[in-house]
C-alpha positions in Angstrom: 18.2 34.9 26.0 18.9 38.4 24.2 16.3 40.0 22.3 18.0 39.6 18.8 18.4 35.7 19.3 14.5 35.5 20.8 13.6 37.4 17.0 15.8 35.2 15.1 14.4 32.2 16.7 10.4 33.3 16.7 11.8 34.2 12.6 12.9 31.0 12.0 9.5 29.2 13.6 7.3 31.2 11.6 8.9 30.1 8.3 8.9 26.9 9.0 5.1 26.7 10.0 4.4 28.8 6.9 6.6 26.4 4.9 5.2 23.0 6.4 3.0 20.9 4.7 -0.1 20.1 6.6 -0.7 16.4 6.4 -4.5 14.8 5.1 -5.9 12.3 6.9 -7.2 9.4 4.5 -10.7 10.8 4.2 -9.4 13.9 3.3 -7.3 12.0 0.5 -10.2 10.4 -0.4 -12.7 13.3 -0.5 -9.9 15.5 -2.9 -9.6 12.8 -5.5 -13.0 11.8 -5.5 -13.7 16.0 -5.6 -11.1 16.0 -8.6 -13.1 13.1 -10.8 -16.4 14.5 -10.3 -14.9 17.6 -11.9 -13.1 15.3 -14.0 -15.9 13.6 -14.9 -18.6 16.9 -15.4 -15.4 17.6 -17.9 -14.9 21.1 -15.8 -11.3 20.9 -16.6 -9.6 24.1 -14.8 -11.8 22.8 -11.8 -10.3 19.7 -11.9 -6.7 20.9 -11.9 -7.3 23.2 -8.9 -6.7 19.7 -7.0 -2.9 19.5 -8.8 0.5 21.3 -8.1 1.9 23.2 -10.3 5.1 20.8 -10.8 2.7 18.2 -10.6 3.1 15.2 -13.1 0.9 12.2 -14.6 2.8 9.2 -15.7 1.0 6.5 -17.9 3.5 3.6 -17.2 3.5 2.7 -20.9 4.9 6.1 -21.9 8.5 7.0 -21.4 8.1 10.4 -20.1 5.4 11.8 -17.6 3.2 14.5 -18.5 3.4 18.2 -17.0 -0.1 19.2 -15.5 -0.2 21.4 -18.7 0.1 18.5 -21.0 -2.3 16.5 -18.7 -5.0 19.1 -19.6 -3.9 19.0 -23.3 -4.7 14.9 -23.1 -7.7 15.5 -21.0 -9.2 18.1 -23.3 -8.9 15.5 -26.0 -10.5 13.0 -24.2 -13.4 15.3 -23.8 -13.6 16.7 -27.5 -13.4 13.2 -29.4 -15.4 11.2 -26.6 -18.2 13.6 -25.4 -19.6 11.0 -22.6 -16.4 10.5 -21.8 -16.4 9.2 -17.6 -14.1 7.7 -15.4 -16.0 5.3 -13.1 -15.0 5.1 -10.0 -14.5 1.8 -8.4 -12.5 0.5 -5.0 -9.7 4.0 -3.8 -7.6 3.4 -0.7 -5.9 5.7 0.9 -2.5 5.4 3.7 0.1 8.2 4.5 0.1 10.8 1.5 -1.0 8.1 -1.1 -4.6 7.1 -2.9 -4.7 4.1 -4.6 -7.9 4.0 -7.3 -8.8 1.4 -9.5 -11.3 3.2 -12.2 -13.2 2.4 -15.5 -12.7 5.1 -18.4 -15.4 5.0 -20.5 -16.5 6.9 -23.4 -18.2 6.8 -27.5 -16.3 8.4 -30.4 -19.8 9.7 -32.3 -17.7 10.0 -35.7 -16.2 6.7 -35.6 -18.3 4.8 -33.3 -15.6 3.5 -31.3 -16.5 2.8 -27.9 -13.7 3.4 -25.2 -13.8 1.1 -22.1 -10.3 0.7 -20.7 -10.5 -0.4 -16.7 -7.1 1.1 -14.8 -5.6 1.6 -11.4 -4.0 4.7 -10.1 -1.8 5.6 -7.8 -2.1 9.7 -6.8 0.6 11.1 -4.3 -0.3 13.8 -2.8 2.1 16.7 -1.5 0.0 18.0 1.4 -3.7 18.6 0.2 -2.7 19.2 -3.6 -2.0 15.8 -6.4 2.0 15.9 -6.5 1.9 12.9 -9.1 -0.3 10.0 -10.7 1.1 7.2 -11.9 -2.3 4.9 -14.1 -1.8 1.4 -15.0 -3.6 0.1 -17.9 -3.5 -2.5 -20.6 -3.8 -1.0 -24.8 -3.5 -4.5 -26.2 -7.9 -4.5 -26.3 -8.2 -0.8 -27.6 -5.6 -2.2 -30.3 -7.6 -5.2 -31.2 -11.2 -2.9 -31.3 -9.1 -0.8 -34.0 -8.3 -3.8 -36.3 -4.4 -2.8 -35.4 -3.9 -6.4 -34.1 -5.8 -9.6 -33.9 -6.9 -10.7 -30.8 -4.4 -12.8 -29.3 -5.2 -16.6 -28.5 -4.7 -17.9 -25.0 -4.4 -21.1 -24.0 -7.4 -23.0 -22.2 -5.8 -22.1 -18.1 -6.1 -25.4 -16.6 -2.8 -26.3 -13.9 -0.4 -29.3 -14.9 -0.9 -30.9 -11.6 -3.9 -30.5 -9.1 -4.0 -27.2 -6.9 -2.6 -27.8 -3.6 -4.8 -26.3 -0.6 -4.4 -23.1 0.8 -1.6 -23.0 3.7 -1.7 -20.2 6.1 1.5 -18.6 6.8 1.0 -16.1 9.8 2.5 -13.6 8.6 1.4 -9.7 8.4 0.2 -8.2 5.5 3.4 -6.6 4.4 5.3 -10.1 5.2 3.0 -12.2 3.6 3.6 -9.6 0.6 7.2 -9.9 0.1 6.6 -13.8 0.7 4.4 -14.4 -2.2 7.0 -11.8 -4.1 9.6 -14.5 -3.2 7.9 -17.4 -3.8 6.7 -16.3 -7.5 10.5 -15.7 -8.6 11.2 -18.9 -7.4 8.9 -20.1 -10.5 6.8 -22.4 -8.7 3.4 -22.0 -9.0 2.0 -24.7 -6.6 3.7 -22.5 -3.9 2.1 -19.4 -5.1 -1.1 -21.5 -5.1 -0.7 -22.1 -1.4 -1.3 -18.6 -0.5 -4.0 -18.2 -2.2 -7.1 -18.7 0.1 -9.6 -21.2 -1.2 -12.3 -18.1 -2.1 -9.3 -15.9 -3.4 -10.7 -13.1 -5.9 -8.7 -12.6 -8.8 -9.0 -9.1 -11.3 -5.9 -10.2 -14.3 -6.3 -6.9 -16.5 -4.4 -8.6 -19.0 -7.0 -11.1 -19.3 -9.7 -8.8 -18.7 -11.2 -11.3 -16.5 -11.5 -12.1 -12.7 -10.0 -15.9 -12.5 -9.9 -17.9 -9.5 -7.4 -19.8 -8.2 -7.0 -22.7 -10.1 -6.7 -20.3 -13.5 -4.1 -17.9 -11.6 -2.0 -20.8 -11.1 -2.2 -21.9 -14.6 -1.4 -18.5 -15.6 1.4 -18.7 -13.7 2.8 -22.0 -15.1 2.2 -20.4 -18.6 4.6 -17.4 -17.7 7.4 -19.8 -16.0 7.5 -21.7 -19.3 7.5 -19.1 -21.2 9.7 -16.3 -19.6 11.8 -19.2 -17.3 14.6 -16.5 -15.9 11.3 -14.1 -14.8 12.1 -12.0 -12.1 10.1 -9.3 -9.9 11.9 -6.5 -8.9 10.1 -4.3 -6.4 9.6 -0.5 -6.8 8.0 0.5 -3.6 5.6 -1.1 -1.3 2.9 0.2 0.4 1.0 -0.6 3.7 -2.9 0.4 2.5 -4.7 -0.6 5.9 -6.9 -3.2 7.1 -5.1 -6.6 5.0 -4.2 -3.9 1.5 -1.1 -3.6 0.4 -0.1 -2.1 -3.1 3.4 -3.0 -4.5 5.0 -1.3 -7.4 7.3 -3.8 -9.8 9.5 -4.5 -12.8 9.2 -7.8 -14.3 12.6 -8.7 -16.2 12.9 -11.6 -18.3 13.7 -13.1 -21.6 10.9 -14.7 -23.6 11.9 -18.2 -24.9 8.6 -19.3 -26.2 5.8 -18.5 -27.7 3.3 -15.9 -26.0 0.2 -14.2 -26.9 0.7 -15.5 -30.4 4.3 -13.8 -30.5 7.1 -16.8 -31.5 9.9 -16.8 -29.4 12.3 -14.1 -29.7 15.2 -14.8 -27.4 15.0 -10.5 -26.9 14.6 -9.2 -23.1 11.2 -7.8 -22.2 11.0 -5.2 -19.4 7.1 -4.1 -18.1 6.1 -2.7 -15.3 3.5 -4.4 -13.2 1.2 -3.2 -10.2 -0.4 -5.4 -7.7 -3.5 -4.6 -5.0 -3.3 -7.2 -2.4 -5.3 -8.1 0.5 -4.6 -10.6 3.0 -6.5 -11.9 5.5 -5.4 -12.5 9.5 -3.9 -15.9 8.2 -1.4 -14.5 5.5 -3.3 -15.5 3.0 -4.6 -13.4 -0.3 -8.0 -13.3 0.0 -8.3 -10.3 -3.0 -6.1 -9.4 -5.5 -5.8 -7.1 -8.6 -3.0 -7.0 -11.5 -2.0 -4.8 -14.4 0.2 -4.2 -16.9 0.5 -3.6 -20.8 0.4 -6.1 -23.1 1.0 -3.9 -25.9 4.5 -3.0 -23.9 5.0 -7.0 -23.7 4.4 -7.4 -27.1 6.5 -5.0 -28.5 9.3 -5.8 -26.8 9.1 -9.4 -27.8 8.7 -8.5 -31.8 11.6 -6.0 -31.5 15.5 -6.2 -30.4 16.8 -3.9 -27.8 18.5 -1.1 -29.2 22.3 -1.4 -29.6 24.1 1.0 -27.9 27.5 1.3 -31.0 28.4 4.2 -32.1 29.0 8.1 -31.8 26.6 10.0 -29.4 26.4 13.7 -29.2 25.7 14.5 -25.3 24.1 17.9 -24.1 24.6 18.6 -19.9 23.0 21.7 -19.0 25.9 23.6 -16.5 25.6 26.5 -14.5 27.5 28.5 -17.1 25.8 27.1 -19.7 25.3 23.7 -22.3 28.2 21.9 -22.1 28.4 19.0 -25.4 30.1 16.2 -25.7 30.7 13.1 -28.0 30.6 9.7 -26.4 31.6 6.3 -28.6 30.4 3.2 -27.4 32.1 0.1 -28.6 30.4 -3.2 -27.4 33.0 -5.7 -25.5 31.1 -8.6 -25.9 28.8 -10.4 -28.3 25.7 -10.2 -26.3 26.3 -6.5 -26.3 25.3 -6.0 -22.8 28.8 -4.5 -21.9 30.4 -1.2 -23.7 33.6 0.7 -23.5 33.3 4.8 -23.6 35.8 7.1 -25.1 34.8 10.9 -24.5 35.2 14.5 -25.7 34.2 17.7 -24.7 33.5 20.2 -27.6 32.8 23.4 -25.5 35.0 23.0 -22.2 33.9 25.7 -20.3 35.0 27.3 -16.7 32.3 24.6 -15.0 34.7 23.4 -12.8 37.1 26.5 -11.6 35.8 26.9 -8.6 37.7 23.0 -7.7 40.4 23.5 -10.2 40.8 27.0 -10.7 43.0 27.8 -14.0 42.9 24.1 -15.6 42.7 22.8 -18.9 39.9 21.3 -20.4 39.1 17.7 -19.0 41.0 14.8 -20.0 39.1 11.9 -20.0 40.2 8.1 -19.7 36.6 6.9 -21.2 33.7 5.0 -19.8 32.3 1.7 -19.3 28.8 1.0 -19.6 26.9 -2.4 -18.6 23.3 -3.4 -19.2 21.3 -3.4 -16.4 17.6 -3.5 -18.1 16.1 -3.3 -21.8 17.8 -0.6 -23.4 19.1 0.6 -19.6 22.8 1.4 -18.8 24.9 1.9 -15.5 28.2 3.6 -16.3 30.8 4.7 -14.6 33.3 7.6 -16.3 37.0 8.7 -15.3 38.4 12.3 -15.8 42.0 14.2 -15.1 42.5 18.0 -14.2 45.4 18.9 -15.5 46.8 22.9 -15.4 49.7 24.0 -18.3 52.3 26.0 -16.5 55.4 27.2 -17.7 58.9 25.7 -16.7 62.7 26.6 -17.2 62.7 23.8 -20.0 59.5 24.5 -21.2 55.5 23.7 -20.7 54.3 20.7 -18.6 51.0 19.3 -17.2 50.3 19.9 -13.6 48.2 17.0 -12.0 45.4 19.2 -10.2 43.0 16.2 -9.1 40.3 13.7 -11.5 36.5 12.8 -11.1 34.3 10.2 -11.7 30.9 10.1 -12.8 28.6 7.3 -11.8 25.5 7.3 -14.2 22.3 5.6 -15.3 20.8 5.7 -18.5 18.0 4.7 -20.8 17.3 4.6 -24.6 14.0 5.9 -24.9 14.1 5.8 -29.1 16.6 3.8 -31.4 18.8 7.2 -31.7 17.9 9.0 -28.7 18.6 8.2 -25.1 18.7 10.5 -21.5 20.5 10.0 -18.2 21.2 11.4 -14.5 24.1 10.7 -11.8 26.2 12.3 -9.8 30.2 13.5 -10.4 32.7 13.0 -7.6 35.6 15.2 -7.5 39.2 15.0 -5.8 42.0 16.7 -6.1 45.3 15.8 -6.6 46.6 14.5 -3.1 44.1 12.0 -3.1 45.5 10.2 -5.6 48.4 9.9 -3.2 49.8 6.2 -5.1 49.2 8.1 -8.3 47.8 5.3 -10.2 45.1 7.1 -12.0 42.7 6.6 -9.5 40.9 8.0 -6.5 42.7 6.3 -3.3 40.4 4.0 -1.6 40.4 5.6 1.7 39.5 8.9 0.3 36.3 11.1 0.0 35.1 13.6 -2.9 35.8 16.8 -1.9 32.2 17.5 -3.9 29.5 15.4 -5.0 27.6 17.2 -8.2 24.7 16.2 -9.7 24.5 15.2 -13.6 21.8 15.2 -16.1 22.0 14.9 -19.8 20.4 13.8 -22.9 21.7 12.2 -25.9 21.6 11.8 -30.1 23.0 9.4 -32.2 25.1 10.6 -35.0 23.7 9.4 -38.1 23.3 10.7 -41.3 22.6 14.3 -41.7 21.2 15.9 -44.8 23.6 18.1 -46.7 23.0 21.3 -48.7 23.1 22.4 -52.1 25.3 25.6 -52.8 23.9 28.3 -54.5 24.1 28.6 -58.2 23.6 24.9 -58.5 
């Protein structure tokens, strides 16, 4: 091997082992997040976010958006300020591969007000080599709510089973098996066959209860959620082998409330909430230990409130390469239940963005958009565009066909005028529209794949001014 190719080589080795991130072993895990909450906890905050990346970001599942590390301290500092015993008790942490699973206690006394904070949790904290990439907490506000005087406290229903609890049925399976099994058997709504895996000294944590239950209550509770949410389904997230019988599973419960819950009458409105489950299972496939949480608040306000419709005319900022490209989108719903829109679109600012593929076109053309419900106030679309070039003929101008793209997207509402979105834009040119029917041939392949981001305002009514003199 020549010298020059030995330098390049021993070149490219050394930045790759000084770009590598060293993996932790669990007890290193372990050891930085418990080292994080004691500084935490001795309210040492700079201390604390030594243990965090820079890009890192905490995610409260009840909030739309995750917090920057610099908001995270903002929170945090408030935390300390208005509670000063403020604590996060540690309770059972977990760890497998690059993730720590917690399940904590924050705890604290307002002196001004005397409110006392005590709001049980689970975490999740992935780490990006020895430093907190994210955190994603898990909570219930529906009892801070009720300690406020915002709401009542909500009446449930004595938890006794319609039919005796069938014994416990060992299924063999692993932990992970056994996990998606009981996933599978509660979205096929019936809770005698949930009960069945549950082992006969199963222990039960239901934040939303704010209660450990056994099993004869958890299959109650169950029943109570069939009747009253009957087209309930789990959606999984991501599931995680924790060691030793643990597994932790990540969810989205989907479903349509039909009769009365938590003292809320039956809306007929789709409610949305994500849930987290710590599960253990035992060498028979059986749950032995189990935690749950999600929002009630989340639940609650879904089921008082419609989704928001997606009618009307949206102004649409993409951030480009050669700067803020805006657009108008108008949604028109196609069927009553609104859950399926047409798209008409306009660019305001057409800009060079895509001259590099189409070098010398006119702005876009577009066909429109279709968007479908997929979730509460969540949208898949899919978007059709022309490239067309204005050259000059013998008999006068005419449109050259230079290729079209389409943009696959996903979007959300996150307010009744606001929403944001991602997906990608695939581009061809014009010989792959060989048939010339409008559309990409079947048998073809973007010549680029480009990524999309963009966020969104309803137009609505917007204050005028009053001219001088007047």
């Amino acid at each position: 091997m020549k010298l020059k190719q030995i330098l390049i080589l021993l070149c490219i080795i050394t930045l790759t082992i000084s770009h590598s991130i060293i993996a932790q072993t669990p007890e290193e895990l372990l050891s930085i997040q418990e080292a994080q909450l004691d500084a935490m906890n001795a309210h040492d905050l700079d201390t604390m976010l030594t243990y965090w990346a820079e890009d890192s970001t905490y995610h409260l599942v009840n909030q739309p958006v995750a917090m920057s590390k610099a908001a995270l301290r903002n929170m945090m500092q408030q935390y300390v300020t208005y509670y000063p015993d403020f604590q996060m008790t540690p309770g059972r942490a977990l760890a497998a591969g690059n993730v720590v699973v917690s399940e904590e206690v924050t705890v604290g006394t307002n002196p001004a007000f005397g409110l006392e904070m005590h709001t049980p949790h689970l975490s999740i904290y992935d780490f990006e080599g020895d430093k907190i990439k994210k955190v994603t907490s898990y909570n219930d506000n529906l009892p801070a709510n009720v300690k406020l005087g915002k709401l009542p406290a909500p009446v449930m229903p004595d938890l006794l089973p319609s039919t005796e609890v069938p014994d416990p049925e060992p299924t063999g399976l692993s932990p992970l098996e056994a996990n998606a099994e009981l996933i599978a058997r509660w979205n096929s709504h019936d809770a005698a066959l949930v009960a069945r895996m549950h082992h006969a000294d199963v222990q039960i944590y239901a934040d939303p209860l704010g209660a450990n239950i056994d099993r004869v209550a958890m299959m109650a509770l169950n029943e109570l959620y069939f009747d009253c949410f009957p087209d309930d389904t789990l959606d999984v997230i991501r599931m995680v082998d924790m060691g030793e019988g643990w597994v932790l599973t990540e969810l989205i419960s989907r479903a349509t409330q039909m009769k009365t819950f938590l003292d809320v009458p039956a809306s007929g409105y789709p409610v949305e909430v994500k849930v987290v489950w710590l599960t253990r299972y035992d060498s028979d496939g059986l749950v032995i230990e189990m935690s749950f949480y999600y929002d009630n608040m989340v639940l609650i306000n879904q089921m008082k409130t419609a989704p928001w419709p997606l009618d009307g005319i949206w102004v649409t900022t993409v951030p480009m390469p050669s700067g803020t490209l805006v657009m108008t989108t108008t949604y028109v719903a196609q069927d009553a239940a609104k859950t399926r829109y047409s798209g008409s679109l306009d660019e305001i600012n057409p800009g060079g963005h895509l001259d590099a593929l189409y070098p010398g076109s006119d702005p876009a053309k577009w066909a429109g958009g279709e968007a479908v419900m997929v979730g509460r106030n969540k949208y898949q679309a899919t978007y059709l565009a022309y490239e067309l070039k204005t050259v000059e003929t013998e008999t006068g101008k005419k449109s050259e066909f230079m290729g079209l793209f389409t943009v696959k997207a996903y979007f959300e509402l996150s307010g009744p005028n606001q929403l944001s979105g991602y997906g990608t834009g695939s581009y061809y040119l014009a010989f792959q529209d060989a048939d010339q029917d409008g559309f990409p041939d079947e048998d073809q392949e973007p010549v680029a794949c480009v990524p999309w981001e963009w966020t969104g305002k309803r137009l609505t009514a917007l204050p005028g001014c009053t001219p001088s003199g007047q």
